[in-house]
C-alpha positions as CSV (number, residue, x, y, z in Angstrom):
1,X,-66.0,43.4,-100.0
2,X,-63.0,43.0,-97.5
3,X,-63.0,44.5,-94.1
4,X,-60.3,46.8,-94.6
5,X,-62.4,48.6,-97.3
6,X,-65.4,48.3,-96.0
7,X,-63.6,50.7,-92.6
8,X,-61.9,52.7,-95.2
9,X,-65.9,53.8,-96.0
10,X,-67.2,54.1,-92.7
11,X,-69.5,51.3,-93.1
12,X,-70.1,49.0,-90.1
13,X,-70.4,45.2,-90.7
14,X,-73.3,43.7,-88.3
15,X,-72.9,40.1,-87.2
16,X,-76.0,38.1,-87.5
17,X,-78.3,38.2,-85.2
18,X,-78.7,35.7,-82.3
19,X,-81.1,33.9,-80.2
20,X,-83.0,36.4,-77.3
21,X,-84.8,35.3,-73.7
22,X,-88.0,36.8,-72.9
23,X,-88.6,40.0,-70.8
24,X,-90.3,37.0,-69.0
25,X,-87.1,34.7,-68.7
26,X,-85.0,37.3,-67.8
27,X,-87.0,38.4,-64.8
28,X,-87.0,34.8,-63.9
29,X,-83.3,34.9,-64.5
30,X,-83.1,37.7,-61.5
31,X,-85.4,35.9,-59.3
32,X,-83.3,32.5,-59.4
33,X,-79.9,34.8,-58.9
34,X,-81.3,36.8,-56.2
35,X,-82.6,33.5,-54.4
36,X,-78.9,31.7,-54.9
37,X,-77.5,35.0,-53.3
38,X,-79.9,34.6,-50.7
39,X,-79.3,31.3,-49.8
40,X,-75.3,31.2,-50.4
41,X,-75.4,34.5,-48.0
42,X,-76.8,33.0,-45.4
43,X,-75.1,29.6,-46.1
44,X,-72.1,31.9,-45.4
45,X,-73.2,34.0,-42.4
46,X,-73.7,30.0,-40.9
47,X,-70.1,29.1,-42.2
48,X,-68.7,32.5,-40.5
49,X,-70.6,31.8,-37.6
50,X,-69.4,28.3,-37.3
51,X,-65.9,29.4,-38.1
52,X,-66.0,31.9,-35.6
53,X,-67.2,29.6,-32.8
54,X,-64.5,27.0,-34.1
55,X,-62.1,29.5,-34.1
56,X,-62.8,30.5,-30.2
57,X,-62.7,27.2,-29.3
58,X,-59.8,25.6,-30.7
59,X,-58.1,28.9,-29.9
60,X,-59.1,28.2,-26.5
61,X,-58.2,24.5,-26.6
62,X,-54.5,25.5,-27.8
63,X,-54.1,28.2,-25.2
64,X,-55.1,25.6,-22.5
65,X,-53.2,22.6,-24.2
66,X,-50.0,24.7,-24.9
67,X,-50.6,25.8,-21.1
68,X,-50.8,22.3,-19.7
69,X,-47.8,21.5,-22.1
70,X,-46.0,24.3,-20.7
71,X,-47.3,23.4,-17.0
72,X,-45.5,19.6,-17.3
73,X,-42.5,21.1,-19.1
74,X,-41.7,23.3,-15.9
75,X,-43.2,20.3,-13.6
76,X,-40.7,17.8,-15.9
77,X,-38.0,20.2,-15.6
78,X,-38.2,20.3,-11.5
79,X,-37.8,16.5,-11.5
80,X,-35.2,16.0,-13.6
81,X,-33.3,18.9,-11.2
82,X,-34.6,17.0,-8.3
83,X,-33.4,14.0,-9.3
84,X,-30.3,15.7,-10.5
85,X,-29.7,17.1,-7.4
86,X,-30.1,13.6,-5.9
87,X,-27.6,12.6,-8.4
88,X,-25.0,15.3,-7.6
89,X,-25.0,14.6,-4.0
90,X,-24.2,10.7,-4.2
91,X,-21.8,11.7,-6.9
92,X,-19.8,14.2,-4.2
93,X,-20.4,11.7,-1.5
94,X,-18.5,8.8,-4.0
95,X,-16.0,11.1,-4.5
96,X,-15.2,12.1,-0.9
97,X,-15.1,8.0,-0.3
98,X,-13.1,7.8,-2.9
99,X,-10.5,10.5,-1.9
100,X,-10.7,8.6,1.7
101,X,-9.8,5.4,0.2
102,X,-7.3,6.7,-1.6
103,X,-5.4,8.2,1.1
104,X,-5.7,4.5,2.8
105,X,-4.2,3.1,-0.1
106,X,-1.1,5.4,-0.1
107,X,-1.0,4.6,3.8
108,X,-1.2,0.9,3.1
109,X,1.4,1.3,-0.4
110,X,3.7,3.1,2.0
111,X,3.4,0.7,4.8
112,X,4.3,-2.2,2.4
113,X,7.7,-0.3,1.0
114,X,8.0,0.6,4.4
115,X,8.4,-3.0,5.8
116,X,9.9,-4.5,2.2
117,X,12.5,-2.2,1.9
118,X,13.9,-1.4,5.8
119,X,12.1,-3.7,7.9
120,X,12.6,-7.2,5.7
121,X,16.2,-5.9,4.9
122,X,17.2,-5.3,8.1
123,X,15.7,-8.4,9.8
124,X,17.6,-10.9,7.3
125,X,20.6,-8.8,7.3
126,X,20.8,-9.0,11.1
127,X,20.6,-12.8,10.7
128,X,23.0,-12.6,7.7
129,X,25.7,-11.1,10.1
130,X,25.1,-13.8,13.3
131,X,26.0,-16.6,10.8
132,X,29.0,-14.8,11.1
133,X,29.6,-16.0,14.3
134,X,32.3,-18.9,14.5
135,X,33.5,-21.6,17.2
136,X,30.6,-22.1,20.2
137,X,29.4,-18.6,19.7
138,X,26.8,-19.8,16.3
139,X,24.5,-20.8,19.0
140,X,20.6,-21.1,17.9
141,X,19.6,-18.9,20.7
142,X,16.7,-16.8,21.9
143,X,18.2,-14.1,19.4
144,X,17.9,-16.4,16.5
145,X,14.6,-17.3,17.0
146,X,13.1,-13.8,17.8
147,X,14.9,-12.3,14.7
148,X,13.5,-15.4,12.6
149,X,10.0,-14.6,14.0
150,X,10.3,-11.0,13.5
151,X,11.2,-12.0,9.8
152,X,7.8,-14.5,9.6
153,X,5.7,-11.4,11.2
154,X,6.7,-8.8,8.8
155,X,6.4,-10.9,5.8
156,X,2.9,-12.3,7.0
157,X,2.1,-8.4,7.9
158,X,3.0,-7.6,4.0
159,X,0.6,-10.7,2.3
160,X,-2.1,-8.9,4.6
161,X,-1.7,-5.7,3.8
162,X,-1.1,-6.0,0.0
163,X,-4.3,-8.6,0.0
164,X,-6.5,-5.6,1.6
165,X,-4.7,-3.4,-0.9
166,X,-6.3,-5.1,-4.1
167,X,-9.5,-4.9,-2.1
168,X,-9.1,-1.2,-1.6
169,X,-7.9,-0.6,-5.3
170,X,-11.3,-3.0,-6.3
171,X,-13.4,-1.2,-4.6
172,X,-12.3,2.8,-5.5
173,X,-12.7,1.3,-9.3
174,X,-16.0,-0.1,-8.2
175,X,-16.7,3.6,-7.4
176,X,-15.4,5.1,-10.2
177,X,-17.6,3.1,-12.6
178,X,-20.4,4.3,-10.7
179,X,-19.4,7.9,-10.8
180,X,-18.9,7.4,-14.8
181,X,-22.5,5.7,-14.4
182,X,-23.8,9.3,-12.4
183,X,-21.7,11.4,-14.9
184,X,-23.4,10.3,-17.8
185,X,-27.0,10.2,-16.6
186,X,-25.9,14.2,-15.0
187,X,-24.9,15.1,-18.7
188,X,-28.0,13.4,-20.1
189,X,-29.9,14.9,-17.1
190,X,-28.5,18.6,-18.4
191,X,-29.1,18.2,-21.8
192,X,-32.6,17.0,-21.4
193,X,-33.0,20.5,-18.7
194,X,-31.7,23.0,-21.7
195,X,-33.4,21.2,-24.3
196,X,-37.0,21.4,-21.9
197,X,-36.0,25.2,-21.0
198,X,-35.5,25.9,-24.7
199,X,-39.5,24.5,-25.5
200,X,-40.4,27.0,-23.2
201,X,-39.2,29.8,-24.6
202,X,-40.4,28.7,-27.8
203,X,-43.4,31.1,-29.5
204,X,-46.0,29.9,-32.1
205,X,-45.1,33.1,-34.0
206,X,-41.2,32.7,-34.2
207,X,-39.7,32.8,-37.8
208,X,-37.6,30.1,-37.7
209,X,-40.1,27.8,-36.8
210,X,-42.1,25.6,-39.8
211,X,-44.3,22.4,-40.0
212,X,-41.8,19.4,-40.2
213,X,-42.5,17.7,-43.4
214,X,-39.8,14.5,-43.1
215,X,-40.9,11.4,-42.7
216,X,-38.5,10.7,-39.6
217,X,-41.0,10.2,-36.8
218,X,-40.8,13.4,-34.7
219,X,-40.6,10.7,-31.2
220,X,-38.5,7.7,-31.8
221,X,-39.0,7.6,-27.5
222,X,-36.6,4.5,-26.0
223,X,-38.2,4.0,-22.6
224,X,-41.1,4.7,-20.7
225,X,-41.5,7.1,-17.7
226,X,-41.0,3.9,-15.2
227,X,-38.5,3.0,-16.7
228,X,-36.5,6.3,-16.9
229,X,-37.5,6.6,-12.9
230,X,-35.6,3.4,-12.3
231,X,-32.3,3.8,-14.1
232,X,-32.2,6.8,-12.0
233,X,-32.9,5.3,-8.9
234,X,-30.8,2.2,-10.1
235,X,-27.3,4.5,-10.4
236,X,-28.4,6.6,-6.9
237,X,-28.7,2.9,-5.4
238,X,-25.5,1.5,-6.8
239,X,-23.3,4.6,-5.7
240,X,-25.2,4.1,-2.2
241,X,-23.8,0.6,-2.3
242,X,-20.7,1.2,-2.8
243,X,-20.3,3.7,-0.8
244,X,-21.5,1.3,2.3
245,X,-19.4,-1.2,1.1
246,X,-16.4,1.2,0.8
247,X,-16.8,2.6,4.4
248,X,-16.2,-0.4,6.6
249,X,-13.6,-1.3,4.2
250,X,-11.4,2.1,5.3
251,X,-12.8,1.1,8.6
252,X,-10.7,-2.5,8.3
253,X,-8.0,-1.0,6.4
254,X,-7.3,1.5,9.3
255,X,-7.7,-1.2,11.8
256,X,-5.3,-3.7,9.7
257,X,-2.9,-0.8,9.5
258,X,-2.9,-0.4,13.5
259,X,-2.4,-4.4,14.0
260,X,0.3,-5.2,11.2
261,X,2.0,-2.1,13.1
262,X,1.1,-3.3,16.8
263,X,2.7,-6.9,15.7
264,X,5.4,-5.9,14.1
265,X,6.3,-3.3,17.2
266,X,5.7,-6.2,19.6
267,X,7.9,-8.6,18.3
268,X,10.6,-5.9,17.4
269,X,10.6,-5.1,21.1
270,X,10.7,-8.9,21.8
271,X,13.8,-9.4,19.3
272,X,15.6,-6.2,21.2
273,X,15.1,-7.1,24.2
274,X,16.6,-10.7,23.6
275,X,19.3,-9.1,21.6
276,X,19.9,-6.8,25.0
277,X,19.7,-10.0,27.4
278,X,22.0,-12.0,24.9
279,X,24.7,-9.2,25.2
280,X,24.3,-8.8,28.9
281,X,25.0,-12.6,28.8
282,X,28.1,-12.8,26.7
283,X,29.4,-9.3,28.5
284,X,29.1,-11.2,31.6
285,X,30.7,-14.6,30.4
286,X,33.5,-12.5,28.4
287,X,34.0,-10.9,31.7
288,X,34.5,-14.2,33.6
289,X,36.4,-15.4,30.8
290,X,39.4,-12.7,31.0
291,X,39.0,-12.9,35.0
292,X,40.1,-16.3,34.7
293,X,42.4,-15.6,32.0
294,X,43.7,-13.1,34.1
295,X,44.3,-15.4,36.6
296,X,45.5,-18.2,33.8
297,X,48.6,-15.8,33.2
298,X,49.7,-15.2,36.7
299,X,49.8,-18.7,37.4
300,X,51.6,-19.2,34.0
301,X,53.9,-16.6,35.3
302,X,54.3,-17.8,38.5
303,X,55.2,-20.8,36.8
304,X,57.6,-20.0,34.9
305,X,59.4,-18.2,37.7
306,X,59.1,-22.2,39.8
307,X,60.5,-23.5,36.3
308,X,63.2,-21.1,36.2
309,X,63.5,-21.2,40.1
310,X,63.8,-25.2,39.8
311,X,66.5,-24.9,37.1
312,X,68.4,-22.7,38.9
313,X,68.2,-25.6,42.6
314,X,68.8,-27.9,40.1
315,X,72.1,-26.2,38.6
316,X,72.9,-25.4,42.0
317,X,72.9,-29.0,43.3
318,X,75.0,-29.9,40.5
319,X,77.6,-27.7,41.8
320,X,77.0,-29.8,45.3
321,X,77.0,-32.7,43.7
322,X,80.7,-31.7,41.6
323,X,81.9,-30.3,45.3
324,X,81.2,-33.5,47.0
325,X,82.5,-36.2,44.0
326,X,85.6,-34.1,43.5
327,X,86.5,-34.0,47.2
328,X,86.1,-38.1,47.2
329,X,88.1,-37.9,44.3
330,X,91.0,-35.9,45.5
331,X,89.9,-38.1,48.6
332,X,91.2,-41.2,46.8
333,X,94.6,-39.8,46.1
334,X,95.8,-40.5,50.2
335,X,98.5,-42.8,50.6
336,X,98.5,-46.3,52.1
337,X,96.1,-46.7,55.4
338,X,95.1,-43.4,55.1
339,X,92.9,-44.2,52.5
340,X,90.3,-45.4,55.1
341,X,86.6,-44.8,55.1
342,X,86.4,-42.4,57.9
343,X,83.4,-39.8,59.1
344,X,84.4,-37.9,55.8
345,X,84.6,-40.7,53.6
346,X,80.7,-41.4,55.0
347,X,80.1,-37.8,55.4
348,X,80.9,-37.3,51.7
349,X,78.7,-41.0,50.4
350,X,75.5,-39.5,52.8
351,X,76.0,-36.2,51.0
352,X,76.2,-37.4,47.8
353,X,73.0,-39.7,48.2
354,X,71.1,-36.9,49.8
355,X,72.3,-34.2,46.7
356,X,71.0,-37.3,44.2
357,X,67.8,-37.6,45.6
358,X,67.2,-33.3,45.9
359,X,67.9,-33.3,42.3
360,X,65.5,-36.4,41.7
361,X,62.8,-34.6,43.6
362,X,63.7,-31.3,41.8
363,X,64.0,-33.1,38.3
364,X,60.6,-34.2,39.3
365,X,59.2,-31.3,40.4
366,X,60.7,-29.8,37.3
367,X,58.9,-32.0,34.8
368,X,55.3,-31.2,36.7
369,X,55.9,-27.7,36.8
370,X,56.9,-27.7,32.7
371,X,54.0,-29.8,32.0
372,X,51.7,-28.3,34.3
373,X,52.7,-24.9,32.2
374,X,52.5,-26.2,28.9
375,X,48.5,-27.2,30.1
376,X,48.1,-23.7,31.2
377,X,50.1,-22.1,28.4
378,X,47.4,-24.4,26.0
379,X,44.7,-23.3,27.9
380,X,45.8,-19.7,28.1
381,X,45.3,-20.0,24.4
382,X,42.0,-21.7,24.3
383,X,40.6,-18.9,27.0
384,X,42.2,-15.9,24.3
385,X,40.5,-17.6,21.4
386,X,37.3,-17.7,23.5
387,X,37.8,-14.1,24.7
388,X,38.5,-13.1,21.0
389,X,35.1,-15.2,20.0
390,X,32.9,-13.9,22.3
391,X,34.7,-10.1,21.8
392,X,33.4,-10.7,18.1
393,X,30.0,-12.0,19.1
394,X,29.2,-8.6,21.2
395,X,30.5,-6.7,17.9
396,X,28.3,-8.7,15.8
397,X,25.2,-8.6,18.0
398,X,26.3,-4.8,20.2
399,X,27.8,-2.5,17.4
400,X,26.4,-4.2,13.5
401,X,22.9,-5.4,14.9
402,X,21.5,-3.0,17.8
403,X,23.0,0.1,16.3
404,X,21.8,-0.7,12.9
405,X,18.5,-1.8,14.1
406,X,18.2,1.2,16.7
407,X,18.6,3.5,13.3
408,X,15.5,2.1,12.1
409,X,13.0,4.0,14.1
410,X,9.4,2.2,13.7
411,X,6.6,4.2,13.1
412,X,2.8,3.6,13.0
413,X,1.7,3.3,9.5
């Protein structure tokens, strides 16, 4: 008979029947389950109480180890600021030297243009324009040599000042390498201070935090404490450095400055003044030259006027001379013994001789006096040219060089 009928009659199947314990066994059955209880209870009670006391104590071992982590985080953060600090000051010290030795180098840049572009000019133009001179006046004088001097100085000033300017130009580089040095350590310095305040502020119970589970080690560390002390102390020392190295050098470059500009002056001075004494000179020569040329021309005039005078006997005589040999003439016209040599006849022969040897004498006279002019007259024209020379000199050395160099106004640098 199926199941479905056997339903459909209200008749229930029974299975077969299986093996049973004892009243015995299962009242040993509770004994051994009530013992297990037992012992797993109190195994239990141990493990709570062990939990518990584990609990308290590694509760109490984070608290303090979070507290001393904490504790160096806020010590760690005080040096780094410390050692910022240190950091910032030898950076604004730097750049305070650094400003300083710039504003040398412009002084010392200027100094050089100054002397390149006026002082050299000037100097070899004020030579250029004595080579002007002509005739006895292109004398290697006092003037000369000062101006050639003057020239040697300024140049030799320049080679100084442009060798201490690649010194100064070194040594502000020098400085800024050691303020990049300072810059980067300040930025690793701030970065390390945010990163040390932000672990601070970090909680155990934040959402966003999780148990890392990479494989990246979690402190790939680069140096050691010592070591991070020293490349700090190393950039503080460096900057130091240069900054004692960039102080004497302003020091030298200031006291260059004063020198270059104390020679230059001198010798300046020097070249004036023989520029001054070497136009009182030719003033006082060109003045004795046109007294004596004044004095050339009056005795040129006053020999024309004996020239002219001396003609004028001589023409006269001449007449004398006609007078007397016509009246012998007319003389020899008289008849028979009247043509005798009588006090007239001898009169007229002694007046004759005597007119002869007044013009000889006058003739003579007359050729010293023409030559005598032509000698002045020749050295009339030398003393003009001279005049004219030494008038060009004093315009060379008076007007084109003092003026021009009195227009140049020297200042310290």
């Amino acid at each position: 008979m199926s199941e479905k009928y056997l339903r459909q009659q209200n008749l229930v199947l029974l299975p077969p029947e299986q093996p049973k314990y004892t009243p015995r066994d299962w009242n040993a059955n509770n004994r051994r389950q009530n013992l297990f209880s037992l012992e797993q209870q109190a195994l239990a009670d141990r493990v709570i109480s062990e939990s518990d006391r584990i609990i308290d104590e590694t509760k109490h071992t984070t608290e303090e180890s979070k507290s001393e982590v904490d504790f160096r985080l806020r010590e760690r953060i005080e040096d780094i600021q410390f050692r910022r600090d240190e950091l910032q000051q030898q950076k604004k010290d730097a750049h305070i030297e650094e400003e300083a030795l710039k504003v040398y180098k412009r002084r010392t840049i200027d100094a050089i243009n100054t002397l390149r572009e006026i002082a050299v000019p000037l100097c070899q133009k004020c030579i250029a324009l004595r080579e002007k001179r002509t005739g006895s006046d292109l004398v290697n004088d006092a003037v000369d040599r000062e101006l050639r001097k003057e020239l040697d100085v300024t140049e030799g000033g320049i080679a100084l000042l442009e060798k201490v300017l690649e010194e100064t130009v070194e040594q502000i580089r020098r400085l800024r390498a050691t303020i990049y040095l300072i810059d980067r350590d300040l930025a690793d310095k701030d970065r390390s201070i945010k990163i040390d305040a932000k672990n601070l502020e970090l909680r155990p119970n934040q959402m966003e935090m999780k148990i890392y589970a990479g494989r990246v080690p979690l402190d790939p560390y680069n140096s050691t404490d010592e070591e991070w002390i020293m490349v700090t102390n190393r950039n503080i020392e460096a900057t130091a450095k240069e900054i004692s190295s960039a102080q004497p050098l302003r020091s030298y470059v200031d006291q260059l400055l004063r020198q270059v500009a104390e020679d230059i002056r001198t010798q300046v001075e020097r070249t004036n003044a023989a520029f001054r004494e070497r136009v009182a000179e030719m003033r006082y020569t060109k003045t004795k030259l046109e007294n004596v040329h004044k004095e050339t021309v009056r005795q040129v005039n006053e020999l024309t006027r004996t020239v002219t005078r001396l003609e004028r006997e001589i023409a006269e005589k001449e007449g004398y001379v006609a007078l007397a040999q016509t009246r012998l003439a007319n003389r020899s016209q008289r008849p028979g013994i009247e043509l005798c040599r009588d006090n007239v006849y001898e009169g007229l022969k002694k007046e004759l001789a005597a007119l002869r040897s007044t013009i000889a004498k006058l003739d003579g006279s007359l050729v010293r006096s023409k030559a005598t002019l032509r000698y002045l007259l020749n050295t009339q024209v030398m003393q003009e040219e001279e005049i004219n020379l030494k008038t060009e000199s004093l315009r060379i050395d008076e007007v084109d060089c003092i003026t021009m160099r009195e227009s140049f106004k020297f200042q310290s640098f």
